[in-house]
C-alpha positions in Angstrom: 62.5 122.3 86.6 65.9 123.2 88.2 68.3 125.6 86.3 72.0 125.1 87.5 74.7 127.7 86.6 76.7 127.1 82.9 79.6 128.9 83.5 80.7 129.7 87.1 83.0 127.2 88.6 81.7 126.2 91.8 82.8 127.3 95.0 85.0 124.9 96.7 83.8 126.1 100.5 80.3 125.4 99.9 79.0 123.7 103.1 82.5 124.0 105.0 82.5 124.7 108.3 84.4 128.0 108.9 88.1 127.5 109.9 87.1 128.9 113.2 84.8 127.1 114.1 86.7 124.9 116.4 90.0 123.1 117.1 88.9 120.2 118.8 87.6 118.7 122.4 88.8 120.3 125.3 88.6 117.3 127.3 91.9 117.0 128.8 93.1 120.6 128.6 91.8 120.1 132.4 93.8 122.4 135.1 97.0 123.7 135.6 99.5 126.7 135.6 99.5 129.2 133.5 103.4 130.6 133.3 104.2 133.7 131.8 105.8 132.2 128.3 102.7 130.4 127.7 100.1 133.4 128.4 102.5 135.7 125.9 102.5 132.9 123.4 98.2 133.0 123.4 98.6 137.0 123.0 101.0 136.2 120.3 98.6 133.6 118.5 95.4 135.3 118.9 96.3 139.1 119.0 93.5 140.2 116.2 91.1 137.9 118.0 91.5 139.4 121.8 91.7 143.0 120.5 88.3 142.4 118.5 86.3 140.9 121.8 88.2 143.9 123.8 87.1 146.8 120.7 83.6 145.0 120.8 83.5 144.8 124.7 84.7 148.8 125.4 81.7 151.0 125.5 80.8 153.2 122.0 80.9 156.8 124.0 84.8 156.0 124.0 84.3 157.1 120.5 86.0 155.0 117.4 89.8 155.9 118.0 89.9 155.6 121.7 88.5 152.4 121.7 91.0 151.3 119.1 93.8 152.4 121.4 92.3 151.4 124.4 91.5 147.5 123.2 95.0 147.3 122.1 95.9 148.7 125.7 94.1 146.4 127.5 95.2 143.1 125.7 98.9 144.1 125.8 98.4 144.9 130.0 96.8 141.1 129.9 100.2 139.3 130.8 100.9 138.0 134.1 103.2 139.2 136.2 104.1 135.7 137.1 103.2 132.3 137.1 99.4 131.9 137.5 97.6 129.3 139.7 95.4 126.6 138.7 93.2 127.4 135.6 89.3 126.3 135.9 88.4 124.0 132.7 85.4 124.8 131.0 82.4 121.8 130.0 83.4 120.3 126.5 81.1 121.4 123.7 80.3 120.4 120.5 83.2 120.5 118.3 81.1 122.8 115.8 80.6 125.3 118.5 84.4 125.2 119.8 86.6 128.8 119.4 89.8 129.0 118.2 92.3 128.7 121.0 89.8 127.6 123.4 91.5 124.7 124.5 94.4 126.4 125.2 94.8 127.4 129.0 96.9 130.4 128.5 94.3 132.0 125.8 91.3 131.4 128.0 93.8 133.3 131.3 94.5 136.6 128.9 90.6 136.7 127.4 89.3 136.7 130.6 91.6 139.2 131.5 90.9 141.4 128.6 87.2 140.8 129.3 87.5 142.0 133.2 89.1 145.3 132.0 87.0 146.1 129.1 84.0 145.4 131.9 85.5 148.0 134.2 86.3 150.5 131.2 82.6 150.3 130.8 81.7 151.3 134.5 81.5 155.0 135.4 83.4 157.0 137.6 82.0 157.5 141.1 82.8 159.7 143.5 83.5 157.5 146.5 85.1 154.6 144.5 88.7 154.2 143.7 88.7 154.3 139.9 90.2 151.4 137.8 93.2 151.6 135.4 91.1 150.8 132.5 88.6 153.8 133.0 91.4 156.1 132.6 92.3 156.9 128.3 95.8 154.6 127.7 99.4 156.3 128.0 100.0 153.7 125.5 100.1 152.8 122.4 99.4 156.8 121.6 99.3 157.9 117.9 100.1 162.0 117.5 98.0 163.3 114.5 96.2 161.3 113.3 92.8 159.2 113.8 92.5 155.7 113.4 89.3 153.4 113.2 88.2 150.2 111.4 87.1 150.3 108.2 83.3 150.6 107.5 80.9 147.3 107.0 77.7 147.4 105.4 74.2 148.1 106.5 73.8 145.0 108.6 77.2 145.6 110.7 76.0 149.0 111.4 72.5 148.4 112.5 74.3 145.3 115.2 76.9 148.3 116.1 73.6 149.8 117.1 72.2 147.6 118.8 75.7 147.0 120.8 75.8 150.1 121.8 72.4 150.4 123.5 73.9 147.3 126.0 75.6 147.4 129.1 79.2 146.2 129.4 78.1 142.7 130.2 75.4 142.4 127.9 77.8 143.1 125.0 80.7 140.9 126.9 77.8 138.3 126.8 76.9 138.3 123.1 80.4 138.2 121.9 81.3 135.2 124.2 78.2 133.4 123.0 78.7 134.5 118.9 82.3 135.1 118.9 83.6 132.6 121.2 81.2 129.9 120.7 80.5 129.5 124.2 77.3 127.9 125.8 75.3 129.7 127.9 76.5 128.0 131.2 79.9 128.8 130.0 79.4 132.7 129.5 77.8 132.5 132.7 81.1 131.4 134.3 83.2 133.6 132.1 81.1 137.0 133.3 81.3 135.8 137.1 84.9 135.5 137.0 85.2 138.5 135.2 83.4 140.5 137.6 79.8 140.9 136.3 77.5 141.0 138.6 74.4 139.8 137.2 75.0 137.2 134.3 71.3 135.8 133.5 70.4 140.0 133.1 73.5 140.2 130.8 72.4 137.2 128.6 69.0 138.6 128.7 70.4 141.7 126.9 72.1 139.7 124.4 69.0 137.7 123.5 67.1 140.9 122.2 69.6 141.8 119.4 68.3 141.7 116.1 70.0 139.2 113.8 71.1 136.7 116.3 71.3 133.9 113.7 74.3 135.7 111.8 75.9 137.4 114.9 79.4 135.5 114.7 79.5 136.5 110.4 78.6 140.2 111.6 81.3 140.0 114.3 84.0 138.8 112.4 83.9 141.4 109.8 86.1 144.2 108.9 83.3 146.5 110.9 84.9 145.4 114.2 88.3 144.6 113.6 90.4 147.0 115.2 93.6 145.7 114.3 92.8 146.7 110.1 92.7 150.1 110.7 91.7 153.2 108.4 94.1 156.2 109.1 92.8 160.3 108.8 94.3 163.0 109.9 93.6 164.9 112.7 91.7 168.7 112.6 94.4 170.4 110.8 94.0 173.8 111.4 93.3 173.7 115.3 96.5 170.8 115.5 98.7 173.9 113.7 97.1 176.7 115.6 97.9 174.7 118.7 100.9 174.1 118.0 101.9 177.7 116.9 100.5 178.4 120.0 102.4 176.7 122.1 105.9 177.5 120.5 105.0 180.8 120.8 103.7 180.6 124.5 107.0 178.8 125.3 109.3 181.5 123.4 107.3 184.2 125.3 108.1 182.0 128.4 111.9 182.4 127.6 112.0 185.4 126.7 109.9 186.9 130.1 112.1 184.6 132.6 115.3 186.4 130.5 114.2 189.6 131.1 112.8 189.4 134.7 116.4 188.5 135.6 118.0 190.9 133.8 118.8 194.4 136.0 115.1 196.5 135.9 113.1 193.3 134.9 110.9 193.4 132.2 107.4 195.0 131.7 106.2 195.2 128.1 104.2 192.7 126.4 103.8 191.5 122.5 100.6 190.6 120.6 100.9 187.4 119.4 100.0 187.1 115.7 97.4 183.8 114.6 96.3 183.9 111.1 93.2 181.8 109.8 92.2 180.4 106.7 89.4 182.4 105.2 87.9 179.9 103.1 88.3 177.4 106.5 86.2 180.4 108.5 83.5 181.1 105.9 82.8 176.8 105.6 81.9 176.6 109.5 80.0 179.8 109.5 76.0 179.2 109.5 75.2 182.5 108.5 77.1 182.0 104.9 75.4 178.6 104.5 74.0 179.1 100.8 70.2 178.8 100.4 68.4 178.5 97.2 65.5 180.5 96.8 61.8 178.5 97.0 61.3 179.6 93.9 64.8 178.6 92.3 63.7 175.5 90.9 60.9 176.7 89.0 63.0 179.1 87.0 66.1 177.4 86.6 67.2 175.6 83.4 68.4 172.8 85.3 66.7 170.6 88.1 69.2 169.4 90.5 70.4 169.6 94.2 71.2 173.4 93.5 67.7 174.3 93.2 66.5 172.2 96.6 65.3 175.4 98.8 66.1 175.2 102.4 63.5 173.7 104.4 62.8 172.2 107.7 61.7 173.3 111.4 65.5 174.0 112.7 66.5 176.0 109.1 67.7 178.7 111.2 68.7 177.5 114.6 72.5 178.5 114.1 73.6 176.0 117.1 72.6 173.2 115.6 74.3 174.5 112.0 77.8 175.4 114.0 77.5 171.9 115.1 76.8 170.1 111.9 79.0 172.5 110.0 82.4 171.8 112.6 81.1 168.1 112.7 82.0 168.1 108.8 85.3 170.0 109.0 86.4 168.4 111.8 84.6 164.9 113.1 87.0 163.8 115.4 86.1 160.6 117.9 82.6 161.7 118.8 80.6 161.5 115.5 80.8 158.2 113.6 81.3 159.3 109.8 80.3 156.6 107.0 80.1 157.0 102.9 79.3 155.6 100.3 82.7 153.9 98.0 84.3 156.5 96.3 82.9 159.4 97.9 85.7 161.7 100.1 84.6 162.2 103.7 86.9 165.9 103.5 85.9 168.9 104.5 84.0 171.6 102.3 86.1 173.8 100.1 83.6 176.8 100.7 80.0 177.6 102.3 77.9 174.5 101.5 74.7 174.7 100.6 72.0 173.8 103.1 69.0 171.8 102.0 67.6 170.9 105.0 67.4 171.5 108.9 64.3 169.5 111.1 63.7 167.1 113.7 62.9 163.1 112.1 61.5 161.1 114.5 64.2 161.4 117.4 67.0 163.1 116.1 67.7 166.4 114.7 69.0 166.6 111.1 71.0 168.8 109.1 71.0 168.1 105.2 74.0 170.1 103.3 75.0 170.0 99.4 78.6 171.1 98.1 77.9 170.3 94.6 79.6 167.3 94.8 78.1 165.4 97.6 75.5 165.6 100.0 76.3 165.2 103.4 73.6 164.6 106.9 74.0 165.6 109.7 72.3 163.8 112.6 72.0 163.7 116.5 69.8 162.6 118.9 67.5 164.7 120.3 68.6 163.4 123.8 72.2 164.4 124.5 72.8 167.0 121.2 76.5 167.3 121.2 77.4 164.2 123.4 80.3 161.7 122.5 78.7 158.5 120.6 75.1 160.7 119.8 76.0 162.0 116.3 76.5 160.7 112.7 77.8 162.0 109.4 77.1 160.1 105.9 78.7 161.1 102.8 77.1 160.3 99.4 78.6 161.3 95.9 75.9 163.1 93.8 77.9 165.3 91.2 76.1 165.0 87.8 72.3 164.9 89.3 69.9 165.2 86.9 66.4 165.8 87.7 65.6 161.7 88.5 68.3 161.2 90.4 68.1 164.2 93.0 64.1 163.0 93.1 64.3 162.1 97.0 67.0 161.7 99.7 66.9 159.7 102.9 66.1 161.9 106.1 66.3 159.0 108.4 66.4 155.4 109.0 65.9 152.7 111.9 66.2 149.1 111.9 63.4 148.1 109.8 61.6 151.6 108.0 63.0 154.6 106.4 62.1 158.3 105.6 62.3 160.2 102.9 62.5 164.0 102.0 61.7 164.4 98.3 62.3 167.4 95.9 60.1 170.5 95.6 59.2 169.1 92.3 57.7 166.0 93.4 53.6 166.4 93.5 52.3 163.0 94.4 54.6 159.9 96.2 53.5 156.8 96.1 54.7 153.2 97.9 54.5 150.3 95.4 54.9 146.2 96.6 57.2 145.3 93.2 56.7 142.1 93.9 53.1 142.7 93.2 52.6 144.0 90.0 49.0 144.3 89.6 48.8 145.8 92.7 48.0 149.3 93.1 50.3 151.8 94.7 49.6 153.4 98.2 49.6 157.1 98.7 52.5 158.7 100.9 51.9 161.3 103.3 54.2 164.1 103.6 54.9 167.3 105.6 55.2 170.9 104.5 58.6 170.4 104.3 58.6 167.0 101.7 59.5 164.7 104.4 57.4 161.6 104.4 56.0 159.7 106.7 58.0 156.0 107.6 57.7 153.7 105.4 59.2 149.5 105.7 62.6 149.4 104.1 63.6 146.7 102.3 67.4 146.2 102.9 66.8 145.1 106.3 64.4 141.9 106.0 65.4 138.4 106.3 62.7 136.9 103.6 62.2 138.9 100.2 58.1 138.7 100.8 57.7 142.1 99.3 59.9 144.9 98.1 58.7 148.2 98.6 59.5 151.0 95.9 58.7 154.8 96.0 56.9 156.3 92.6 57.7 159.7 92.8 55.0 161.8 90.1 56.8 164.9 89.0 58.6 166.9 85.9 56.7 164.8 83.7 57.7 161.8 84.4 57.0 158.9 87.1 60.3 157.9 88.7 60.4 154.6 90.6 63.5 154.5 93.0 63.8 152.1 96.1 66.2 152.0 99.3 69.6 150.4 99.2 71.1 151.1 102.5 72.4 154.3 101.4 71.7 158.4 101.8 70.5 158.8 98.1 67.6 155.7 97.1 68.5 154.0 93.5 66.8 154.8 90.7 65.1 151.8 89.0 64.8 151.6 85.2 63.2 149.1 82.6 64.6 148.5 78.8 67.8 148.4 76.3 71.0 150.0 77.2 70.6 154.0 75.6 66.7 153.7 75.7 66.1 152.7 79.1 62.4 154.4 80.5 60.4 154.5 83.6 58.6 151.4 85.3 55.9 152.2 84.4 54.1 149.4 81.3 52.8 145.6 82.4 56.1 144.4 81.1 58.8 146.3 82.6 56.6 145.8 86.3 56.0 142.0 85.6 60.1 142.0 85.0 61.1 144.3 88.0 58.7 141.6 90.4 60.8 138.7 89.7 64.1 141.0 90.2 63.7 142.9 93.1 64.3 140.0 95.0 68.0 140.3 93.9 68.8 143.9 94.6 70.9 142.7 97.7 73.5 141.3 95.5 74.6 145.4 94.8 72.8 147.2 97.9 75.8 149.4 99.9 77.8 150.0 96.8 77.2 153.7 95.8 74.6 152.7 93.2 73.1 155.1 91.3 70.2 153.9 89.0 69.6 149.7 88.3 68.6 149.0 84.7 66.4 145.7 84.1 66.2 144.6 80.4 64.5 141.3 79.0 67.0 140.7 76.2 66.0 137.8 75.3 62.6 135.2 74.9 63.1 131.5 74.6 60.4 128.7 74.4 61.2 125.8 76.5 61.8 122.5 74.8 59.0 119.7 75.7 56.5 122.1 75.8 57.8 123.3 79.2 56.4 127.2 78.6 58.6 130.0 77.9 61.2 131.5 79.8 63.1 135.2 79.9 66.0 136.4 79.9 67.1 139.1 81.5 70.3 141.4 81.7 70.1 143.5 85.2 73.0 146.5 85.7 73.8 148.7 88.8 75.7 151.6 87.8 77.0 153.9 90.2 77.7 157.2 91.0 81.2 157.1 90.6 81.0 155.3 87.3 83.4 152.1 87.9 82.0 149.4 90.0 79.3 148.7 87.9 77.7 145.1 88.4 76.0 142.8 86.0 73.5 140.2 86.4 72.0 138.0 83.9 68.7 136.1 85.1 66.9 132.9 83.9 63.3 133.6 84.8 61.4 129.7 83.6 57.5 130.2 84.1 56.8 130.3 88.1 53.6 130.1 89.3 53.6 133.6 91.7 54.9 136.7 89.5 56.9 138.0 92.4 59.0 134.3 92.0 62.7 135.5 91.9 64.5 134.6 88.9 68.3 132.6 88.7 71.2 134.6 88.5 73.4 132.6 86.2 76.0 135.1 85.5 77.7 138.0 87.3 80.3 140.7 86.1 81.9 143.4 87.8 83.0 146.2 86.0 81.9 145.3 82.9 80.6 147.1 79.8 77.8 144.2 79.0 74.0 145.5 78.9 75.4 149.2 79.2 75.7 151.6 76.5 78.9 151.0 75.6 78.4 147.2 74.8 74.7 146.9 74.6 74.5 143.2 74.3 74.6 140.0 76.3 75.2 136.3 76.2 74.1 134.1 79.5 73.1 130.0 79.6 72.2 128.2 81.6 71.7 124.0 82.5 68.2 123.3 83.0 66.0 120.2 83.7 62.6 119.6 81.8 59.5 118.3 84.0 60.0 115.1 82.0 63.6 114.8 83.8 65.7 115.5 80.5 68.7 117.6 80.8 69.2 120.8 78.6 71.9 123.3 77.7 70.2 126.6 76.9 71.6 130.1 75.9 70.1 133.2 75.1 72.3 136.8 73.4 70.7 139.7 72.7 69.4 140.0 69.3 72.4 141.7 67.8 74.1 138.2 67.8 73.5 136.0 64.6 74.2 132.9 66.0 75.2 130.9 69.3 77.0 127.9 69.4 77.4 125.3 72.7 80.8 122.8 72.4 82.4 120.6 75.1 81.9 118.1 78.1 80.1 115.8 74.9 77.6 118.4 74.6 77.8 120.1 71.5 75.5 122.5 69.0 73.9 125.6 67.9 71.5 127.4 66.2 71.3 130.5 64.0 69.4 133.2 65.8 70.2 134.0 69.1 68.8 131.4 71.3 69.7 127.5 71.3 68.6 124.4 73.0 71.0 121.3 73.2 70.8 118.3 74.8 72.6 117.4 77.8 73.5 115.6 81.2 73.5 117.0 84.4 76.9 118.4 85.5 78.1 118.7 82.0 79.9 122.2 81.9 80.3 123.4 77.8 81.4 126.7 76.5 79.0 129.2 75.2 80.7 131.1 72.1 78.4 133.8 69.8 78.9 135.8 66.5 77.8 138.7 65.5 77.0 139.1 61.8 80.1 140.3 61.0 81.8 137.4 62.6 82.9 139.7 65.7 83.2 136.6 68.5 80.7 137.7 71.6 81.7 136.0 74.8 79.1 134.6 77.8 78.7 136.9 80.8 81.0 135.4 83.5 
């Protein structure tokens, strides 16, 4: 049996190779001079291209802005000052592994340039060594208060930033050559020796133990790492202003005291110079006003949320580590890499946050804080506390908590496992396989403090063999919530829009296993709870079994940017068998509670070989009708099975009794 997709058009790229992929052979581009004209017409041409492999090149302590600047620095320093000499050629490769502009001489002259300074950028200072231009921060281009970086990627572009940034110089110059650039081994080999590296085969080493290798040029040509889109903040505000009062005043006292001293008698009197603060500036970054809720808040308050978390944690009341993760929030500036969720503001805190927890998690020290709006962490590594490059700060939007969704945070995360700290009303946490649903769940170990102990993550795995979900026993209730790549875990829901419960019943388990699969297709999008609902039952024509239908909705935190997806789940022989997305919606009020219904179809082929339309609405519908392509009927009731051929494309129309028309997800 093989469902196709009814309504989506399909997508005219499918099995395209990518448009940089290659230009053609370079057999012929051979030797020759490179003259001025032609190396400024490769800068020209591939600008965005040579600022990326700089950007990606430049070591991470540089911090996010300063390698910005510097990449565009080095590429625009990249013309020669004259005609060049003769050009080596490189070995033709396979057109499919060619990179745009690589048979043009003058591109391969200014990227080997731009590689050669981004190499010596990346070596340190020494004592008895002449330093190199590129080690020194650019004159220009300079930008005067403000902070600019690239805009953030998803989970995966972060974790390969990661991994980057534990490299050397050439063992990142290496992994962009070979993703990026599309060169052979032997050819990056060339490219590092001429560009001063002295030990290739050790840099290509380095590259060969980065996670995700098979997707490295998709993760290096996103938004993540191109420094030439650029996200603008401003600067610290308050210490820019103060600086600047400062320094007008410091040069009017200048004037003034070089006025007197040559006047008759001189000059001996002095004047305090006035610097006002802003109060509600001075209480935010002061760790003695953080507010802490009582242990015992959440027992006795009317409301379980984030306001009643007590403070917890090892490090609760080491007032260094607060300073830091408090001025880290008013002001990050270069050193801390900031990331949040869509939709959530990264400013600073209007007032004393409150803290909710302070505590070493694995390696790195972490600093959980609530304003009522958002929670914020705080982390560094337990290394180099302080240092350029060691410290983080997420944002996630959490206002309207209720007790479910402020059930568990994440305390920390590597590549492949995660760590949660739950809520003082959580008793018992459990780890359930949804892809299993018979299976029973696995008890969680946990601190004193509610943090628990690492558990696999499911965002970061290449096959969906299992999908690990936290049950978290408390309240009164059993929430089930799972990690998305974010600070706050999703909360996971089973039934109709208004009256959706817990998964907790044989049906909404059996539903979640052949679901899960999908929760990729919304992970990294501020979700807030997913909703599966089986809307509809249909039984197969030909005696083929009977199939579901099923409506799945991430809502998030910020309430637009919801996303819809309607599955065809035909009898599979292993319940954790993913079902067919035939439908997707973004923004859309189907299967929610302001539109609780749904129409999906779906072209599907019986064992016997026979083609099939069939459609499926919620039950509110009174009748569904299929028409066009030479396929054409309908039923009354809400499913319908028609005859068909494969590739035929007809429209799905419904009605609901009062003849209201109800339109197929799309």
């Amino acid at each position: 049996m093989r469902p196709h997709d009814l309504v989506p058009s399909p997508d005219p790229t499918a099995g395209l190779v990518p448009t940089d992929a290659g230009t053609g052979t370079e057999a012929g581009s051979g030797t020759g001079a490179v003259g001025v004209g032609q190396a400024e017409a490769a800068v020209v041409e591939h600008y965005p291209r040579l600022v990326r492999i700089a950007y990606l090149v430049l070591p991470p302590s540089l911090g996010q802005g300063r390698r910005v600047l510097t990449a565009h620095a080095l590429v625009q320093r990249s013309l020669p000052r004259g005609d060049t000499g003769a050009v080596p050629p490189l070995p033709a490769v396979p057109r499919a592994r060619r990179p745009e502009g690589a048979g043009d001489p003058g591109y391969r002259y200014v990227r080997d340039r731009v590689l050669r300074q981004a190499l010596d950028a990346s070596r340190p200072l020494r004592r008895r060594a002449l330093p190199r231009r590129a080690q020194f921060p650019p004159l220009l281009p300079h930008v005067w208060g403000l902070r600019v970086f690239p805009r953030s990627g998803g989970a995966d572009e972060l974790a390969l930033d990661q991994w980057l940034s534990a490299l050397s110089g050439p063992g990142r110059a290496a992994y962009v050559l070979r993703h990026l650039e599309k060169l052979s081994d032997p050819d990056v080999r060339q490219v590092l020796t001429a560009a001063g590296a002295g030990d290739p085969g050790s840099a290509l080493a380095e590259a060969d133990g980065v996670a995700d290798g098979s997707r490295g040029a998709e993760l290096l040509r996103s938004s993540e790492f191109d420094a030439c889109s650029l996200q603008v903040r401003p600067t610290d505000l308050m210490r820019r202003r103060g600086h600047t009062r400062a320094a007008v005043v410091a040069a009017a006292a200048l004037a003034v005291c070089g006025t007197l001293l040559l006047l008759p008698g001189g000059g001996d009197g002095a004047a305090d110079v006035p610097y006002t603060r802003n109060p509600a500036v001075e209480a935010a970054l002061d760790p003695d006003r953080l507010v802490r809720a009582a242990p015992t808040a959440w027992r006795e308050s009317a409301r379980r949320d984030f306001s009643v978390w007590p403070a917890r944690g090892s490090l609760s009341a080491d007032r260094v580590l607060l300073r830091r993760a408090l001025t880290a929030w008013s002001a990050p500036g270069e050193a801390v890499r900031v990331t949040s969720t869509p939709g959530t503001p990264s400013g600073p805190p209007m007032g004393p946050p409150q803290l909710l927890f302070a505590g070493e998690v694995g390696a790195a020290r972490v600093v959980v804080l609530h304003d009522g709006l958002r929670v914020v962490r705080y982390a560094e590594t337990t290394r180099a506390p302080g240092a350029a490059g060691n410290a983080s700060l997420d944002f996630a939007r959490t206002d309207g908590a209720d007790a479910a969704g402020s059930s568990a945070l994440v305390a920390g995360r590597s590549r492949d496992s995660v760590r949660y700290l739950t809520a003082p009303w959580v008793r018992d946490v459990s780890a359930r396989d949804l892809l299993d649903p018979a299976g029973r769940p696995r008890p969680v170990r946990r601190d004193a403090n509610g943090l628990t102990e690492r558990l696999p993550s499911p965002v970061q795995q290449r096959a969906c063999r299992s999908w690990q979900g936290l049950e978290l026993a408390g309240g009164g209730s059993l929430t089930l919530v799972t990690d998305l790549g974010e600070l706050t875990p999703a909360q996971l829901t089973y039934g109709p829009p208004g009256a959706a419960e817990d998964v907790t019943g044989t049906a909404a388990r059996a539903s979640w296993a052949r679901t899960a699969c999908l929760l990729p297709g919304v992970r990294a999008h501020g979700v807030r709870s997913v909703n599966s609902w089986q809307y509809a039952r249909q039984r197969l024509p030909e005696a083929n079994g009977t199939a579901g239908w099923v409506c799945t909705r991430a809502e998030t935190w910020r309430g637009t940017g919801s996303r819809v997806m309607a599955q065809f789940q035909a009898p599979a022989e292993h319940p954790g068998a993913a079902g067919t997305v035939v439908a997707r919606a973004e923004d859309s009020p189907a299967c929610g509670v302001r539109e609780p219904r749904v129409l999906a179809g779906v072209l599907w082929q019986s064992r016997a070989g026979q083609w099939y339309v069939l459609a499926a609405g919620s039950s509110q519908l009174a009748s569904v009708t299929v028409a066009g392509g030479g396929v054409e009927g309908g039923s009354t009731g809400h499913v319908v099975a028609v005859r068909s051929r494969e590739g035929s494309r007809p429209e799905l129309n419904g009605l609901l009794p009062d003849g209201t028309p109800v339109r197929p997800l799309r």
